[in-house]
C-alpha positions as CSV (number, residue, x, y, z in Angstrom):
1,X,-49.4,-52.9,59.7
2,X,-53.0,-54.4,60.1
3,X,-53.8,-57.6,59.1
4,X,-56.3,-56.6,55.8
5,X,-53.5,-54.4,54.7
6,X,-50.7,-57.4,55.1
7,X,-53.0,-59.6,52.8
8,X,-53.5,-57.1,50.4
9,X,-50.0,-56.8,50.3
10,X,-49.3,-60.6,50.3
11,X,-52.1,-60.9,47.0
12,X,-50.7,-57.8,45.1
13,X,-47.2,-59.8,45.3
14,X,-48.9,-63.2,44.1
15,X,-50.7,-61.7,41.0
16,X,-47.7,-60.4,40.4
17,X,-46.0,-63.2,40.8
18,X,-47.8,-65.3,38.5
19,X,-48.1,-62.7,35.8
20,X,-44.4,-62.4,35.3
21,X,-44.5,-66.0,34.9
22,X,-47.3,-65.4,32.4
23,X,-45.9,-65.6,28.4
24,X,-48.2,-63.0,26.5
25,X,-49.6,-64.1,23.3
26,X,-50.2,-63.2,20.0
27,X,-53.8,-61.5,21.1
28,X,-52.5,-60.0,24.3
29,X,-53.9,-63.1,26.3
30,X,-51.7,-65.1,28.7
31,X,-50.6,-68.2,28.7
32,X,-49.6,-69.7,32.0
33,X,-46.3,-71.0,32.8
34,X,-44.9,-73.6,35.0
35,X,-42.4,-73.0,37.7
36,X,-39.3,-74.8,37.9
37,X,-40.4,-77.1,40.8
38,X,-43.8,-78.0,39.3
39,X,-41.5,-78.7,35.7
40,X,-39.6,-81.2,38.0
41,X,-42.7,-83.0,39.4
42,X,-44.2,-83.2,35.7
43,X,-41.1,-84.9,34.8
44,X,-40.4,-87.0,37.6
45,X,-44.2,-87.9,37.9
46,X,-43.8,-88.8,33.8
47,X,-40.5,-91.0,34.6
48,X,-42.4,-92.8,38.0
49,X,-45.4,-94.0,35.4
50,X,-43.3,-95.4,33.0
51,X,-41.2,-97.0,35.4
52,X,-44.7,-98.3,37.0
53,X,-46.2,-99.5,34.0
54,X,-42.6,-101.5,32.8
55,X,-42.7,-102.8,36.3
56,X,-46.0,-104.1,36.6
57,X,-44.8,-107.6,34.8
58,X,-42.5,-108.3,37.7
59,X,-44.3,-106.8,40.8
60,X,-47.8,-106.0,41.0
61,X,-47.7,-103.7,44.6
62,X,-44.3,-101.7,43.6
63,X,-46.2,-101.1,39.9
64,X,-49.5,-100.1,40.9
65,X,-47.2,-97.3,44.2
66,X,-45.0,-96.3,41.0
67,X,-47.5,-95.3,38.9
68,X,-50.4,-94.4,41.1
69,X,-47.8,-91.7,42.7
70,X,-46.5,-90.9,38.9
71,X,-49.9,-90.2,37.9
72,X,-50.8,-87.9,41.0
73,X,-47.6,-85.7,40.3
74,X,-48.3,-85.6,36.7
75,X,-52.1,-84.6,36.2
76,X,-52.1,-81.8,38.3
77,X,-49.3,-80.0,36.9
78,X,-50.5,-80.7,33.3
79,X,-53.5,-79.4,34.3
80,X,-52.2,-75.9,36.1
81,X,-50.4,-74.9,32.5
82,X,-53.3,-73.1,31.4
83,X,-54.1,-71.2,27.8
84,X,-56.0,-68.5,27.7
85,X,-56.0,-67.4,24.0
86,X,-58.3,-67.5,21.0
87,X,-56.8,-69.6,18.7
88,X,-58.5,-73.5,18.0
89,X,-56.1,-75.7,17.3
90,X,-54.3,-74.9,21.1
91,X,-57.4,-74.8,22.4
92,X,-58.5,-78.2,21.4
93,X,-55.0,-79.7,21.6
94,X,-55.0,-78.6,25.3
95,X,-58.6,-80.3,25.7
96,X,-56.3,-83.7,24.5
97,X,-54.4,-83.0,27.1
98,X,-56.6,-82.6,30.0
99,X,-58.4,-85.8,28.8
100,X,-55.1,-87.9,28.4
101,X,-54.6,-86.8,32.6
102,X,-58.2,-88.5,33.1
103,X,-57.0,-91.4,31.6
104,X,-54.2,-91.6,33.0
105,X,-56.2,-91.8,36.1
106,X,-58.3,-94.0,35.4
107,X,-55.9,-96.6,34.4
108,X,-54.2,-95.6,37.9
109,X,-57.7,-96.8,39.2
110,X,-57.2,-99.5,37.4
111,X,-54.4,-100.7,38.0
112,X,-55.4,-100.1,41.9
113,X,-58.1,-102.9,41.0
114,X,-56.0,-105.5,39.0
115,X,-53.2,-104.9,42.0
116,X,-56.1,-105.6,44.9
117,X,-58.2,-107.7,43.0
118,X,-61.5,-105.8,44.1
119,X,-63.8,-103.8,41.6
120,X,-65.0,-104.6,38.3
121,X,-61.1,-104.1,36.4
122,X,-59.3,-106.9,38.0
123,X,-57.4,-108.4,34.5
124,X,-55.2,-105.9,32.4
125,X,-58.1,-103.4,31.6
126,X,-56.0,-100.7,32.8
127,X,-53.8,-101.3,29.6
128,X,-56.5,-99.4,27.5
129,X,-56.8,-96.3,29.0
130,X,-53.2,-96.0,29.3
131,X,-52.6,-96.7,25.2
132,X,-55.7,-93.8,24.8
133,X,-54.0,-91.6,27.0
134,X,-50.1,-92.0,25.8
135,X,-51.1,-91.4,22.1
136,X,-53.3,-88.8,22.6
137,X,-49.8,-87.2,24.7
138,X,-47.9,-87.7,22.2
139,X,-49.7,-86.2,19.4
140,X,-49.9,-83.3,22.1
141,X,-46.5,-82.9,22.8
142,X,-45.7,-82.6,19.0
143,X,-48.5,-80.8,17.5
144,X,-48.7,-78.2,20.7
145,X,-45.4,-76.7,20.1
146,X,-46.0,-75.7,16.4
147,X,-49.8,-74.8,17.4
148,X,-48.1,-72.3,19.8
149,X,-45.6,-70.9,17.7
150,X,-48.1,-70.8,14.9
151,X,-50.0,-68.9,16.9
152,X,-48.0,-66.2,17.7
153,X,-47.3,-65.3,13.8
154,X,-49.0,-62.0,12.7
């Protein structure tokens, strides 16, 4: 085999990869799903950030690892689940989402600053972007499951 038709190989088995991991929608669109490994580091990154953030009143250096490392396992994955349908309500609840992982980062920045004590965050500032971000995750988590199954109705 030649090397063009080994890659063309190689992508035909990728899309198809990802679209039997796909969940078809009411409106024929796809919704991405995540794969067992990337479901583990969403959880485990969720678990390390709440384990940094109760930490941080003990030690500042193992809060700012636990969390920093939580976040950076937990935004990306949050933010490769993808919707790709028409309805409103998912759309916008997934917008939530993506912004709750911003914030999450930024209060991982934060924290980096309080933890250091350089930059322009140096008290507990990183508490409000965290608070933003875990409310707007929780309304996510519960409203998103309905959204979805709401959507799917004829």
């Amino acid at each position: 085999m030649t090397d063009t038709s080994e890659m063309k190989q190689l992508t035909e088995q990728r899309a198809e990869s990802r679209a039997a991991r796909a969940i078809p929608s009411r409106d024929g669109r796809r919704r991405s799903q995540l794969t067992a490994w990337q479901n583990a580091l969403l959880r485990i990154g969720a678990m390390l950030m709440l384990v940094g953030a109760a930490v941080n009143i003990l030690s500042h250096g193992i809060s700012f690892a636990a969390f920093t490392l939580g976040t950076l396992m937990f935004a990306p994955m949050q933010a490769c689940a993808r919707y790709e349908g028409r309805d409103v309500v998912v759309k916008r609840l997934r917008r939530q989402q993506l912004l709750a992982c911003c914030l999450f980062l930024l209060a991982s920045a934060c924290l980096g600053m309080q933890t250091f004590k350089c930059g322009i965050a140096q008290g507990g500032e990183w508490i409000l972007p965290l608070t933003i971000a875990s409310v707007l995750e929780l309304y996510t988590s519960w409203r998103l499951p309905h959204s979805l199954q709401k959507a799917k109705k004829p």
